[in-house]
N, C-alpha and C positions, 0 to 999 in steps of 0.2 A: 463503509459505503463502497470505498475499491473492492476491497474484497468478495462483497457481497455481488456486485456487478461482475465479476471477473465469474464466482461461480454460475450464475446465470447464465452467461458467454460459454460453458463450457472449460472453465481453465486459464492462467494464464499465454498457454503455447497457442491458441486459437485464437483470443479475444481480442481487437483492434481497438487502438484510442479512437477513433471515430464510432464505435460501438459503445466503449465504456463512458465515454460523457455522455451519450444518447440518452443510457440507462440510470447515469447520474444523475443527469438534471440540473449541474451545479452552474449558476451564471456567473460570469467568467474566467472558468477553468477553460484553457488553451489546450491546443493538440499537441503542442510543447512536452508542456509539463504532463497530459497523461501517458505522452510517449516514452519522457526520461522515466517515468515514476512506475512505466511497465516491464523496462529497462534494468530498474535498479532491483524490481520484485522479482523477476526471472532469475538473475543471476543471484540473488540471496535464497530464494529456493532450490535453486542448485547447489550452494553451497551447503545449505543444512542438508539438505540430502545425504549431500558427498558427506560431511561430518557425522550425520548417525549410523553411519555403516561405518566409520574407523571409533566412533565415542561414545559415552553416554548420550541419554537423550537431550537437547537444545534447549536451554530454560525458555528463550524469548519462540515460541509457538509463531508457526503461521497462521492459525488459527486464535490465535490472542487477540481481544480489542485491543488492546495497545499499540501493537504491531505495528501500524501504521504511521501512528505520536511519535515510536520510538525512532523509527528506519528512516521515514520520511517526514521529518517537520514542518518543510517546504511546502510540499501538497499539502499537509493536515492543516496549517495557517491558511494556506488561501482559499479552503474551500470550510474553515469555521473560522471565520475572521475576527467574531467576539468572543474566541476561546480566552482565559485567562492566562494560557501557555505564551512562551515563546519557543523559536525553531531550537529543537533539542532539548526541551523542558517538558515534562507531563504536565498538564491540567489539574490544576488546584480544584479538587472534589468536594 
């Protein structure tokens, strides 16, 4: 759902937490937490960046459903709150 919003937006270098919960929709996701959680996604895409130019390619994709479960459990709990996961656990499929 971040992600999907973020490319809509144009990117993460453009896209404002007041834009990406617009496009969410999710009730009571805070400015907080889509600030920190846009925060945490900038800087981890900069990092795989910076790592596929010195490495092989990154197993965990920015383009992964996971991605989100994995990086951010925080956000992904409180915006699927009857997930079977907990913060830092995948959902039981």
């Amino acid at each position: 759902m971040f992600l999907s919003a973020l490319e809509c937006l144009g990117g993460p270098e453009v896209a404002t937490p007041k834009q990406i919960i617009e496009i969410m929709q999710v009730k009571g996701l805070t400015n907080d937490q889509v600030k920190s959680h846009l925060q945490k996604y900038r800087l981890h895409k900069r990092a795989v960046l910076a790592a596929s130019t010195a490495n092989p390619p990154v197993e965990m994709s920015l383009q992964n459903p996971k991605f989100e479960e994995v990086y951010f459990p925080e956000l992904w709990m409180s915006i699927n709150p009857h997930s079977d996961s907990r913060p830092g656990q995948l959902p039981i499929k």
